[in-house]
VMD Tcl script that builds the backbone (N, CA, C; Angstrom):
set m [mol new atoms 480]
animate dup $m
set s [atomselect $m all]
$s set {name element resname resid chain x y z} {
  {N N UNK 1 A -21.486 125.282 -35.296}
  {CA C UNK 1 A -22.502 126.025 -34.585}
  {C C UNK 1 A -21.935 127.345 -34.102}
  {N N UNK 2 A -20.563 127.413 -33.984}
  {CA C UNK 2 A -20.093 128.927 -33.051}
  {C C UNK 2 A -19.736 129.574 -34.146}
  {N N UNK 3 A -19.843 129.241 -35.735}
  {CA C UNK 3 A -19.713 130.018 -36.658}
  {C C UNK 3 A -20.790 130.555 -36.984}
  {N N UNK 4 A -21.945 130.040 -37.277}
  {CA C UNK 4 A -23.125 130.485 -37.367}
  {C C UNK 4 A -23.298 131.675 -35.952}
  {N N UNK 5 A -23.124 131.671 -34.798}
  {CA C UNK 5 A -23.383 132.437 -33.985}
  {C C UNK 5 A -22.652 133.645 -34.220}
  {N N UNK 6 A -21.469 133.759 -34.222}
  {CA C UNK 6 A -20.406 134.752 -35.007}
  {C C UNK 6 A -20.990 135.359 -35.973}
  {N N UNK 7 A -21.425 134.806 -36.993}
  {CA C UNK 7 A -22.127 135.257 -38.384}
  {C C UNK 7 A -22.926 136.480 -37.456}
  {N N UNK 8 A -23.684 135.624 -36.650}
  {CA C UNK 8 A -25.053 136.670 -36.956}
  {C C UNK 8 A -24.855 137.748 -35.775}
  {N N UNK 9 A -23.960 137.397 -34.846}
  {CA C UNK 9 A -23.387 138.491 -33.938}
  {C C UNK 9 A -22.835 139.386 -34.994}
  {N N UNK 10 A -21.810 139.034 -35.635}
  {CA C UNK 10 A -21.189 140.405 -36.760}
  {C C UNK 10 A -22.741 141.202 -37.954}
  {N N UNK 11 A -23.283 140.629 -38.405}
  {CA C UNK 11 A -24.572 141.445 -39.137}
  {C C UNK 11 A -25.525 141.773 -38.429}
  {N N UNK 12 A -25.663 141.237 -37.187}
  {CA C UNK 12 A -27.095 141.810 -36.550}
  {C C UNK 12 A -26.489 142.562 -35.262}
  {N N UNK 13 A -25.441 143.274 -34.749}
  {CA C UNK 13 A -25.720 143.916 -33.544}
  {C C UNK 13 A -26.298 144.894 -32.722}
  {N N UNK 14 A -27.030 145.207 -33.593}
  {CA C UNK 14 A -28.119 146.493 -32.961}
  {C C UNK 14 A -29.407 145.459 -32.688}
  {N N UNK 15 A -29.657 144.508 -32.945}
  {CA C UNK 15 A -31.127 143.370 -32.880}
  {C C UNK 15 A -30.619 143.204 -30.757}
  {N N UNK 16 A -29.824 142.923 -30.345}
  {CA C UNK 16 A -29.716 142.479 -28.956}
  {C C UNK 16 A -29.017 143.473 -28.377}
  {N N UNK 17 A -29.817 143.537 -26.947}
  {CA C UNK 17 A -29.507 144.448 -25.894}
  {C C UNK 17 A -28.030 144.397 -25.167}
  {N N UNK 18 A -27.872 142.785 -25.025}
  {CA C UNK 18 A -26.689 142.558 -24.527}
  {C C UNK 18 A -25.480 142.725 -25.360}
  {N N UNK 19 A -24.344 142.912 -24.625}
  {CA C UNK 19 A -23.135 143.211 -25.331}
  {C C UNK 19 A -22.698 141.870 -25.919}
  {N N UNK 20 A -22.479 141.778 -27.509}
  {CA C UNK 20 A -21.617 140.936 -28.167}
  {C C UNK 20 A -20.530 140.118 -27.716}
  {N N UNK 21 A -20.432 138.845 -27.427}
  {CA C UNK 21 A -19.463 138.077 -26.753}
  {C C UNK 21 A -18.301 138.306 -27.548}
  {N N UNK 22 A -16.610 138.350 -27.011}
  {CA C UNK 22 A -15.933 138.383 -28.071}
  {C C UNK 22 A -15.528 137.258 -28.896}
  {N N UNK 23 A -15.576 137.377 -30.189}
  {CA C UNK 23 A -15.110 136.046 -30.546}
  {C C UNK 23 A -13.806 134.995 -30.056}
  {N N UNK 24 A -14.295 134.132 -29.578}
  {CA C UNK 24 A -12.994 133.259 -29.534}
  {C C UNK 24 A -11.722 132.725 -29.708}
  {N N UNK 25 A -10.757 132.585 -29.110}
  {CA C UNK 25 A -9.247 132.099 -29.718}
  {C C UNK 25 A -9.231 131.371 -30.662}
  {N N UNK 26 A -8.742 131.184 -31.759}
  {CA C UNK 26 A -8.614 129.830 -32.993}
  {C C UNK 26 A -7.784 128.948 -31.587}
  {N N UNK 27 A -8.320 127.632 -31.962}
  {CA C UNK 27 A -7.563 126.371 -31.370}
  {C C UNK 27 A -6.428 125.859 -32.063}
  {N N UNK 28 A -5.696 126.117 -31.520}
  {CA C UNK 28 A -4.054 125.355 -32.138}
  {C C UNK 28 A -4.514 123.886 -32.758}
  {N N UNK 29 A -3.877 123.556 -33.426}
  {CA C UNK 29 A -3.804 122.361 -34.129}
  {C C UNK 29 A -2.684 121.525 -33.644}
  {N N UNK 30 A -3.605 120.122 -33.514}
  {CA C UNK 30 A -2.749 119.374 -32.652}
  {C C UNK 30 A -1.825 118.793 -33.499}
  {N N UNK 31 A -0.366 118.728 -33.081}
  {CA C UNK 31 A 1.093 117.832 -33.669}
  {C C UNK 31 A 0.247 116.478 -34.221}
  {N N UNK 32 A 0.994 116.353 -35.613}
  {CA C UNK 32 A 0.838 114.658 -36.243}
  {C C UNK 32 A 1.381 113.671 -35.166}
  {N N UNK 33 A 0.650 112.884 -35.069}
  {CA C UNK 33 A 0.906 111.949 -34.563}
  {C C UNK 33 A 1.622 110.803 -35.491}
  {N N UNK 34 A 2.218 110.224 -35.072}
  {CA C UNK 34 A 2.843 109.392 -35.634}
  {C C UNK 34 A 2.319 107.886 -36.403}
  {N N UNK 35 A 2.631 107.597 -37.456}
  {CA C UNK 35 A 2.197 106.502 -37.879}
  {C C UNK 35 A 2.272 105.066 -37.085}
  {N N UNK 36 A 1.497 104.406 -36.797}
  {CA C UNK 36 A 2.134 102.846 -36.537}
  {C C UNK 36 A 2.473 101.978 -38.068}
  {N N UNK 37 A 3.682 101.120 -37.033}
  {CA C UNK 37 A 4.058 100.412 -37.911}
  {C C UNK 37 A 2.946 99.702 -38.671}
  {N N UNK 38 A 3.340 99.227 -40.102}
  {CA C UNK 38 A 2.679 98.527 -40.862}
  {C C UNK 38 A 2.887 97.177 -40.905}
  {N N UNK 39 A 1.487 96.187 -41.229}
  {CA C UNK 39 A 1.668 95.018 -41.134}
  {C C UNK 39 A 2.346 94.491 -42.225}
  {N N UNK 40 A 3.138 93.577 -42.505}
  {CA C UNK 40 A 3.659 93.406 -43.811}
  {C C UNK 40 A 2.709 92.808 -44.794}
  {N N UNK 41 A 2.363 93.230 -45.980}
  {CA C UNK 41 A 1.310 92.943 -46.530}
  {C C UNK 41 A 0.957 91.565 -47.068}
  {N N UNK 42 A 0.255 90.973 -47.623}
  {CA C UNK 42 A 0.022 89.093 -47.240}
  {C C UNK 42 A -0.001 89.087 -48.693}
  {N N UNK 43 A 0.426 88.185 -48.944}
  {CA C UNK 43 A 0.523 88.101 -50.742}
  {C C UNK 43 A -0.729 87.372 -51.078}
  {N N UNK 44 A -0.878 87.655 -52.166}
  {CA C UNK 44 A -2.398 86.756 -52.846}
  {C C UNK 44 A -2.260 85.833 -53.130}
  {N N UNK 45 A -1.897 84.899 -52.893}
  {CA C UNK 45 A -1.737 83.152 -53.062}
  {C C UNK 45 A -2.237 82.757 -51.526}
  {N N UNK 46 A -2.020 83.174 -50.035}
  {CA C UNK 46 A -2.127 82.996 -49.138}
  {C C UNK 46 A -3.375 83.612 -48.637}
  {N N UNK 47 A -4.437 82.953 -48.027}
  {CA C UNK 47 A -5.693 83.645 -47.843}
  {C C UNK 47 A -5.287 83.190 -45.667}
  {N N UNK 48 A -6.047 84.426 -45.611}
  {CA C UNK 48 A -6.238 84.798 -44.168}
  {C C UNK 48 A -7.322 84.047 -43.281}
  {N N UNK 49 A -7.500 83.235 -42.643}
  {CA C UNK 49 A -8.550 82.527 -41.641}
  {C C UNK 49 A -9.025 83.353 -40.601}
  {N N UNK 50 A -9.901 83.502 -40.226}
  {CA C UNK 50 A -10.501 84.036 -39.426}
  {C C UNK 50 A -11.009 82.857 -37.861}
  {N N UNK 51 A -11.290 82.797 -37.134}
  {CA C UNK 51 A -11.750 82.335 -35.883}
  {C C UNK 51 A -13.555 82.069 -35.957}
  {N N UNK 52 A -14.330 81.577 -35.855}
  {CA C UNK 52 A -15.624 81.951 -35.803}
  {C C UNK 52 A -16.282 82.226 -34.885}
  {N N UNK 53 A -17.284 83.041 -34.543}
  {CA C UNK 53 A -17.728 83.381 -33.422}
  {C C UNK 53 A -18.673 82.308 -32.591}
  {N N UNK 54 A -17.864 82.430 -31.412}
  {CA C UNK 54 A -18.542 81.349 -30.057}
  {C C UNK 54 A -19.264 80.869 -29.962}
  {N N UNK 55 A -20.355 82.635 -30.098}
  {CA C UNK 55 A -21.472 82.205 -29.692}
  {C C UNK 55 A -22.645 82.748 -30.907}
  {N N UNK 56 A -21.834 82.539 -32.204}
  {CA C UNK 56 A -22.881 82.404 -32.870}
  {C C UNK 56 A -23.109 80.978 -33.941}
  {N N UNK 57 A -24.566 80.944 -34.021}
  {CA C UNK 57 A -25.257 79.555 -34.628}
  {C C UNK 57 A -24.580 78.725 -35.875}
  {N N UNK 58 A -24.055 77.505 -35.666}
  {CA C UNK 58 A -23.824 77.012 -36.756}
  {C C UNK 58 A -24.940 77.739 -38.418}
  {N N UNK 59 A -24.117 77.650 -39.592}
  {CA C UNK 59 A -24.806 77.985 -40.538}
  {C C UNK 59 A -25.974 76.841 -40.697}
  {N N UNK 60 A -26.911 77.293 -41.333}
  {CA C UNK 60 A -27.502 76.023 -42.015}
  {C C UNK 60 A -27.179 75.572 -43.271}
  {N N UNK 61 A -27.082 74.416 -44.070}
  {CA C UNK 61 A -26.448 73.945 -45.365}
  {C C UNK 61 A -27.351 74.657 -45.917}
  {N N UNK 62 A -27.117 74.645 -47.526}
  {CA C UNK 62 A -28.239 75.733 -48.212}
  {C C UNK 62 A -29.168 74.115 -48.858}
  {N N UNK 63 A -30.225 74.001 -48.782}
  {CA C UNK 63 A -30.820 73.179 -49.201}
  {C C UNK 63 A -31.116 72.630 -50.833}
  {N N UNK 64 A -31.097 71.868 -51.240}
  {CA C UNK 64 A -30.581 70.979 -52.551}
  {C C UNK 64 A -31.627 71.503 -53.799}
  {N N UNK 65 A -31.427 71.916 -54.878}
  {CA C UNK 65 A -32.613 71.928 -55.899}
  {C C UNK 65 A -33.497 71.094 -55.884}
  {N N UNK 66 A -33.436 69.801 -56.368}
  {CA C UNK 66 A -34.141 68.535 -55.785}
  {C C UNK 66 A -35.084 68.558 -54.715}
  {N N UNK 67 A -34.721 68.754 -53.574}
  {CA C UNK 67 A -35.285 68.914 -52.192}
  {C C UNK 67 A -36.767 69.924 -52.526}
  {N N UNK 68 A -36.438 71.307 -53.273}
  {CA C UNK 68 A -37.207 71.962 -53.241}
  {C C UNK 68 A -38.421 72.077 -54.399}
  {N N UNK 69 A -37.850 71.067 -55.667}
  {CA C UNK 69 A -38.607 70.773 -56.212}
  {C C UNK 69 A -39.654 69.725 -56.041}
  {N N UNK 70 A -39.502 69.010 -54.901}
  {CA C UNK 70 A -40.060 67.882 -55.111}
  {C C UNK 70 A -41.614 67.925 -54.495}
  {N N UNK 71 A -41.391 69.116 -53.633}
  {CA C UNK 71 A -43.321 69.309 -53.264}
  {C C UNK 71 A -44.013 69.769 -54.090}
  {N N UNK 72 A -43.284 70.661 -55.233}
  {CA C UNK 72 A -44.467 71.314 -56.281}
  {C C UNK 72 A -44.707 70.095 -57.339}
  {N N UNK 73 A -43.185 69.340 -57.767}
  {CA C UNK 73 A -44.043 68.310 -58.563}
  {C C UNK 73 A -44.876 67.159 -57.923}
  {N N UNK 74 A -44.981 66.691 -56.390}
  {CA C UNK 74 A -45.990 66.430 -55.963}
  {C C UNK 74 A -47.673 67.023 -56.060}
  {N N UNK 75 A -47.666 68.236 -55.854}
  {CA C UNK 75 A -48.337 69.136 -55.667}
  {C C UNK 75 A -49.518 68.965 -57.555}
  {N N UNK 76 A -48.514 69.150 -58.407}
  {CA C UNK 76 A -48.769 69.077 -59.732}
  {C C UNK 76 A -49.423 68.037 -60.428}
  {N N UNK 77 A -49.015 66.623 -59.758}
  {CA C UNK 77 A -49.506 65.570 -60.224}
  {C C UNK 77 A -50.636 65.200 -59.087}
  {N N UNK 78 A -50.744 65.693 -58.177}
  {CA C UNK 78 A -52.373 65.573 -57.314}
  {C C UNK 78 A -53.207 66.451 -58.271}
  {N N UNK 79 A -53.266 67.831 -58.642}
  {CA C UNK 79 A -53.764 68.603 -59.551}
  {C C UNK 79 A -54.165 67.760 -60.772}
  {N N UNK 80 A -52.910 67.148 -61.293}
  {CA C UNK 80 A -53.755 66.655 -62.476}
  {C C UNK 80 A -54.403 64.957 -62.503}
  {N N UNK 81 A -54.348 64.416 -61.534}
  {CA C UNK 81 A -55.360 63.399 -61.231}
  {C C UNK 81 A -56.584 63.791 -60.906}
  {N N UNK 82 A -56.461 64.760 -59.883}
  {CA C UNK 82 A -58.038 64.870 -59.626}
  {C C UNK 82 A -58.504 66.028 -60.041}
  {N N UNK 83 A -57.397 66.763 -60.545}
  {CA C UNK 83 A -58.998 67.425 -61.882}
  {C C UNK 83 A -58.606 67.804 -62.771}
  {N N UNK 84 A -57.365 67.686 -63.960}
  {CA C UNK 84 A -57.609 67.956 -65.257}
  {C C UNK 84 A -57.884 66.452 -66.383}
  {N N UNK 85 A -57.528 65.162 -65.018}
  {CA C UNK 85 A -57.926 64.206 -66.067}
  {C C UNK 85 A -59.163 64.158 -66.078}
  {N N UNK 86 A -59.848 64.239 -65.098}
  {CA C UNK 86 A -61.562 64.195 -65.099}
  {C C UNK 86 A -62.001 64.701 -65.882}
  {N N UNK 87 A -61.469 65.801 -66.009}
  {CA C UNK 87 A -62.061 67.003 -66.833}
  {C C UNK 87 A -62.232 66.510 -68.309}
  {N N UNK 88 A -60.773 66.294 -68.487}
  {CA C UNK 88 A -60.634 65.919 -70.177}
  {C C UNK 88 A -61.616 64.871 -70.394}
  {N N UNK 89 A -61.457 63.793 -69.394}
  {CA C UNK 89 A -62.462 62.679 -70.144}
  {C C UNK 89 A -64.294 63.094 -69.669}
  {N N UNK 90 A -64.214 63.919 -69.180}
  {CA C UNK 90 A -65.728 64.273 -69.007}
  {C C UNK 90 A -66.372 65.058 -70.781}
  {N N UNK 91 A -65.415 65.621 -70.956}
  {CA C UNK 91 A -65.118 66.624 -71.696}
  {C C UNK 91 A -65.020 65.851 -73.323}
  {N N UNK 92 A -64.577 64.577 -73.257}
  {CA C UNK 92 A -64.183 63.703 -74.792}
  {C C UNK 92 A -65.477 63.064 -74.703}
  {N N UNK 93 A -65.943 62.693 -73.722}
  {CA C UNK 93 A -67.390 61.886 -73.353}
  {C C UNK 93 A -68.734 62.581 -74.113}
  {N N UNK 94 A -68.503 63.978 -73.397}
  {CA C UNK 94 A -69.584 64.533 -73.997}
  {C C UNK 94 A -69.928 65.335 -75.654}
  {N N UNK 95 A -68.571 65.122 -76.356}
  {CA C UNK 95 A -67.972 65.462 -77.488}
  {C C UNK 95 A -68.825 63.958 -78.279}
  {N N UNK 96 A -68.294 63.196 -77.681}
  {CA C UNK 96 A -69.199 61.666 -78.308}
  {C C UNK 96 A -69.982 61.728 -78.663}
  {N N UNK 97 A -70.628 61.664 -77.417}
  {CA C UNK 97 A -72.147 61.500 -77.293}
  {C C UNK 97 A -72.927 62.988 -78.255}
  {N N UNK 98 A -72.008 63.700 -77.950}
  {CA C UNK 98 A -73.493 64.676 -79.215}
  {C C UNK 98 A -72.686 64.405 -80.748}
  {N N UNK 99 A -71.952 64.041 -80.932}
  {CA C UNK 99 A -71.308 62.831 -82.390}
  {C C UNK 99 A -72.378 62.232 -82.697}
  {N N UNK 100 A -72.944 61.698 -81.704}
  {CA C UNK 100 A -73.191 60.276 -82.351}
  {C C UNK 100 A -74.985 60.324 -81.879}
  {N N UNK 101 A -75.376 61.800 -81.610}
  {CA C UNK 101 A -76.512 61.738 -81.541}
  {C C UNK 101 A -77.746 61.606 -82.628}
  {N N UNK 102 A -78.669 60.382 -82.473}
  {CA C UNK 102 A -79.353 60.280 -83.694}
  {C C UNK 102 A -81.307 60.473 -83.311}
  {N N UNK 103 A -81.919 59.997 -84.676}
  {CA C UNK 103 A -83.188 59.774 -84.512}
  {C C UNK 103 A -83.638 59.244 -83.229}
  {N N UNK 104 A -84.533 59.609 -82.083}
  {CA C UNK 104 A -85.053 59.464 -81.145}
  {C C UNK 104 A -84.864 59.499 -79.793}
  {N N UNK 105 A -83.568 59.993 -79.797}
  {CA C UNK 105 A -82.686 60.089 -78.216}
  {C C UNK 105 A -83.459 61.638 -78.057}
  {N N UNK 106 A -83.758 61.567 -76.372}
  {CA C UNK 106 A -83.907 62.429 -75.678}
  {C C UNK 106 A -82.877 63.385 -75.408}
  {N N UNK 107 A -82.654 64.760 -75.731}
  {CA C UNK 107 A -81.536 65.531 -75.427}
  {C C UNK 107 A -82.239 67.276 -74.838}
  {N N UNK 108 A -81.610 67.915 -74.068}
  {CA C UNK 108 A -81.459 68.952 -73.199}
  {C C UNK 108 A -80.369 70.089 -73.890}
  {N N UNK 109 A -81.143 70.606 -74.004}
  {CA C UNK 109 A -80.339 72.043 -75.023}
  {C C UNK 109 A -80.046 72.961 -73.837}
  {N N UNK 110 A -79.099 73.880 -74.286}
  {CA C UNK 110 A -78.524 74.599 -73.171}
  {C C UNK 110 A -79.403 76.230 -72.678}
  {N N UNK 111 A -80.603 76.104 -73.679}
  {CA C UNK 111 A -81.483 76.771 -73.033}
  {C C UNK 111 A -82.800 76.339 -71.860}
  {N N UNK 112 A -82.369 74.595 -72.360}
  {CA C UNK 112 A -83.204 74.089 -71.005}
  {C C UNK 112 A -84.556 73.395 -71.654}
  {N N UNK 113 A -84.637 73.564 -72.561}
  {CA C UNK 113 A -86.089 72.505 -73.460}
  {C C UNK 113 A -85.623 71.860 -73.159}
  {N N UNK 114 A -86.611 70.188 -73.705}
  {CA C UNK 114 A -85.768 68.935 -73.117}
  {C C UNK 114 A -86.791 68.711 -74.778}
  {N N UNK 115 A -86.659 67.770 -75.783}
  {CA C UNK 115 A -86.659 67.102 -76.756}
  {C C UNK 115 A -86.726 65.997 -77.384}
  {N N UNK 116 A -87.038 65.303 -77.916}
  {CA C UNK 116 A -86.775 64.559 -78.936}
  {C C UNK 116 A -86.361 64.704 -80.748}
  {N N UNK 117 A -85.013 64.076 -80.721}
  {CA C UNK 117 A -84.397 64.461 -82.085}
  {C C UNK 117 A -85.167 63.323 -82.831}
  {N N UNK 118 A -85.596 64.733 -83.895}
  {CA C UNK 118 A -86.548 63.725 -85.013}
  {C C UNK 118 A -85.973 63.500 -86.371}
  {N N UNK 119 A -84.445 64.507 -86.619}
  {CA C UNK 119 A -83.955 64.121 -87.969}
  {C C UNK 119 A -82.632 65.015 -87.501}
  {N N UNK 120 A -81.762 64.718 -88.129}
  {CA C UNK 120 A -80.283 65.043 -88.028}
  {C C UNK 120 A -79.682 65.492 -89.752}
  {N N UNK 121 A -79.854 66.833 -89.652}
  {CA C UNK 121 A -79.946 67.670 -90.456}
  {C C UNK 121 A -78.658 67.575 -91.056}
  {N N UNK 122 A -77.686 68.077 -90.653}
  {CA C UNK 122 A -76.135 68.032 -90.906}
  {C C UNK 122 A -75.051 67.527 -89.680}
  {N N UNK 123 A -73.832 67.993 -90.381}
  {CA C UNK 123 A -73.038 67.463 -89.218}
  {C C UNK 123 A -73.016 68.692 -87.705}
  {N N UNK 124 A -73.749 69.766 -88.446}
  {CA C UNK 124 A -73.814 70.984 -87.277}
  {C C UNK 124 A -75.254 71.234 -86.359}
  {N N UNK 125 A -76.237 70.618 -87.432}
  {CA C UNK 125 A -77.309 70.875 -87.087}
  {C C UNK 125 A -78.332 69.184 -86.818}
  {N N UNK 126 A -79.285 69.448 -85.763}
  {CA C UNK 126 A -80.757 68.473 -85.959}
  {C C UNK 126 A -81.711 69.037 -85.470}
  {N N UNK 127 A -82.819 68.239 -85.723}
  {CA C UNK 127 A -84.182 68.958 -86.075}
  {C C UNK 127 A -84.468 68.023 -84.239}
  {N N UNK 128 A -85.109 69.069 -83.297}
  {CA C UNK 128 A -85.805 68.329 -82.348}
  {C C UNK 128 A -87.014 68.819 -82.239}
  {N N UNK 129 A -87.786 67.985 -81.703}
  {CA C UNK 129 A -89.594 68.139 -81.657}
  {C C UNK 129 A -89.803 68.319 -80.100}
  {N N UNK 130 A -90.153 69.874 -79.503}
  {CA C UNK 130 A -90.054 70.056 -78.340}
  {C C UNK 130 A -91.565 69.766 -77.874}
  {N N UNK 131 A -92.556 69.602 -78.631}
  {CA C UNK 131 A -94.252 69.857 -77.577}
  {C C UNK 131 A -94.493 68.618 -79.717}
  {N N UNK 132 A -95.721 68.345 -79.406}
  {CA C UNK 132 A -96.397 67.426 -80.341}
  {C C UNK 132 A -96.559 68.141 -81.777}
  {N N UNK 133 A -95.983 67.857 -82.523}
  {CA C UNK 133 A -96.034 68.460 -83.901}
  {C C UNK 133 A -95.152 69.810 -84.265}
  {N N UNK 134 A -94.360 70.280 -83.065}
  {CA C UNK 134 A -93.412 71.635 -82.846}
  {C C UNK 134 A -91.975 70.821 -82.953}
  {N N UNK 135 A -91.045 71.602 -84.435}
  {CA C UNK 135 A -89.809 71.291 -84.577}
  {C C UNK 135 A -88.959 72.224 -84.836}
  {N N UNK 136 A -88.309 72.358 -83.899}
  {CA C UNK 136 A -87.061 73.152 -84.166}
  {C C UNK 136 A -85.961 72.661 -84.413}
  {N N UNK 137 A -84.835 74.006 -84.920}
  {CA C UNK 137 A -83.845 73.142 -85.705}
  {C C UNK 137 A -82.536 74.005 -84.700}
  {N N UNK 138 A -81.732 72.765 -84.042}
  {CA C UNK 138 A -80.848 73.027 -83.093}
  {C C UNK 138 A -79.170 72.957 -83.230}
  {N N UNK 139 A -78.574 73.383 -83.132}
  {CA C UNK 139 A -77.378 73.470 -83.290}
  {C C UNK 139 A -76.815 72.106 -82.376}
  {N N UNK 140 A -76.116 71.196 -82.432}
  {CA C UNK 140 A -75.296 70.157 -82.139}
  {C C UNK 140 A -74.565 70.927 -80.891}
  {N N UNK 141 A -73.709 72.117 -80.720}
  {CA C UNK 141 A -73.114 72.832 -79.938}
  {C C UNK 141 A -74.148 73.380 -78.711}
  {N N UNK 142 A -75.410 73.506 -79.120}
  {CA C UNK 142 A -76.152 74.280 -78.611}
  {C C UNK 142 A -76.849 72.768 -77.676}
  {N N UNK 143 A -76.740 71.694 -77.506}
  {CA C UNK 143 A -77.625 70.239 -76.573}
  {C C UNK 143 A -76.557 70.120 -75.309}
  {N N UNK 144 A -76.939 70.427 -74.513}
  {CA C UNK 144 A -75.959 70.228 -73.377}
  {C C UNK 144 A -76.328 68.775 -72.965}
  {N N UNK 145 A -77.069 68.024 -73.131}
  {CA C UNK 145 A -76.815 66.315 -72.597}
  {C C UNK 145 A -77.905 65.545 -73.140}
  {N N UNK 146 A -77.480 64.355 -73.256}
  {CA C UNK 146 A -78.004 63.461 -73.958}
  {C C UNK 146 A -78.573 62.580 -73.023}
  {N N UNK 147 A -80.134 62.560 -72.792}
  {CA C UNK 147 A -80.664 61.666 -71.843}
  {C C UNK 147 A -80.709 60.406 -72.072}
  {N N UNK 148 A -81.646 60.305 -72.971}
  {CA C UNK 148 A -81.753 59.075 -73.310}
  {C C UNK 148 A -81.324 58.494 -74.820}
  {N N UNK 149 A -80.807 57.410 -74.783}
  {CA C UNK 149 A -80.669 56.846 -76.203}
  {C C UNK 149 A -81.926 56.386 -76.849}
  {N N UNK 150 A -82.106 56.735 -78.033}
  {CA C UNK 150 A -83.433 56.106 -78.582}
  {C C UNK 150 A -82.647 54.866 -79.536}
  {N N UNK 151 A -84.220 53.983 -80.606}
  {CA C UNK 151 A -83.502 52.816 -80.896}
  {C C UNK 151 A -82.477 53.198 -82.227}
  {N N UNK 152 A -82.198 52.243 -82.912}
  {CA C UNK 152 A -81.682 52.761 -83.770}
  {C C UNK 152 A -82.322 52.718 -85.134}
  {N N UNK 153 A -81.653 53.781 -86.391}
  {CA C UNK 153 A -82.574 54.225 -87.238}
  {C C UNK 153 A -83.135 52.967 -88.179}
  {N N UNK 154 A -83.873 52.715 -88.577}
  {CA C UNK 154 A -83.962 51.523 -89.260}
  {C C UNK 154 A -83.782 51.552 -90.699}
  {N N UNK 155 A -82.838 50.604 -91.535}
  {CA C UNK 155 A -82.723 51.544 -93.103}
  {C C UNK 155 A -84.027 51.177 -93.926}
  {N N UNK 156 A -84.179 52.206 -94.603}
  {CA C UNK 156 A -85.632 51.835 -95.643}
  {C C UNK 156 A -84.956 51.122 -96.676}
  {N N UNK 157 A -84.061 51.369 -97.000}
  {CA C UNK 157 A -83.271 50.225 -98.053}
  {C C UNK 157 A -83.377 48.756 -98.360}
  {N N UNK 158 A -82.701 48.647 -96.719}
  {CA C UNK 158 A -82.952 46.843 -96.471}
  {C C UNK 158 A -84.459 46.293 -96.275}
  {N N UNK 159 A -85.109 47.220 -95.971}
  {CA C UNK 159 A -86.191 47.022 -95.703}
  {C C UNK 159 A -87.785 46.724 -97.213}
  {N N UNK 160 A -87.277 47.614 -97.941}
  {CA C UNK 160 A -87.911 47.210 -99.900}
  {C C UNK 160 A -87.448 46.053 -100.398}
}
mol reanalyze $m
mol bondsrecalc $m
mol representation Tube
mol addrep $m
C-alpha cells in the first residue's frame, strides 16, 4: 500500500495542494535466525501413533453391504407380490379368454359396444352382431372383456 502511494505522489504532484510526504527509510532486514534442531527422521517400517482427541465422538463402524441391501430387496419383493404378479396373471387371463372366444359369448370391445359373437372369422378376427341383424367384423385385440360365456358350438357333422 505505501508503494502505491509513492507511485502516485512521484507522477501526480501538481494534483495536491499539500506538500509531498518524504518517502520513507527502507527497513533493515532482520538477521537469520537460526535453525532448530532437527528431529531425527523415523524410518518407514515404523509408523507414528497419534493420541485421540478427548473430546471428540467415538467413530461410527462403517455399516455392512448386507445391512444396506437388505431393505431394497425387501422393498422389491413387496413390489412384486402386490403388483407385478397380479398384473401378469390378470394379464395371461385375459389373453385366454379372448383365445378361446367363440359362437355366442357376450363381449365388450374397446370402443364400448357390447355384442354378441356370431362367427369367428380367423385367428385375428370375429364377426359380432351389435343391434338385430347388424354385423360387424372385430379384431380379437380390439374386445376388451368377455362377459358372458355362451353354449358351446354344436358340430353339424355329428349331428347328419
Amino acid at each position: 500500500m505505501k508503494l502505491i502511494q509513492t507511485a502516485q505522489a512521484q507522477t501526480a504532484p501538481a494534483q495536491t495542494d499539500a506538500p509531498a510526504a518524504p518517502p520513507a527509510p527502507p527497513v533493515p532486514a532482520a538477521p537469520p535466525v537460526p535453525a532448530a534442531p532437527s528431529a531425527p527422521p523415523v524410518p518407514p517400517s515404523t509408523t507414528v501413533q497419534t493420541a485421540p482427541d478427548v473430546g471428540a465422538p467415538p467413530a461410527a463402524p462403517a455399516p455392512d453391504m448386507i445391512t444396506q441391501l437388505v431393505p431394497l430387496l425387501l422393498v422389491t419383493l413387496i413390489v412384486y407380490f402386490i403388483v407385478l404378479r397380479p398384473q401378469a396373471r390378470r394379464t395371461k387371463e385375459q389373453k385366454d379368454s379372448l383365445k378361446n372366444v367363440r359362437r355366442g359369448d357376450t363381449v365388450v370391445t374397446a370402443g364400448g359396444l357390447i355384442g354378441k359373437v356370431t362367427k369367428t372369422i380367423d385367428d385375428a378376427e370375429v364377426e359380432v352382431e351389435i343391434a338385430q341383424n347388424i354385423r360387424v367384423r372385430v379384431l380379437r385385440s380390439a374386445i376388451a372383456e368377455v362377459r358372458a360365456k355362451g353354449e358351446p358350438v354344436k358340430d353339424q357333422a355329428a349331428s347328419r
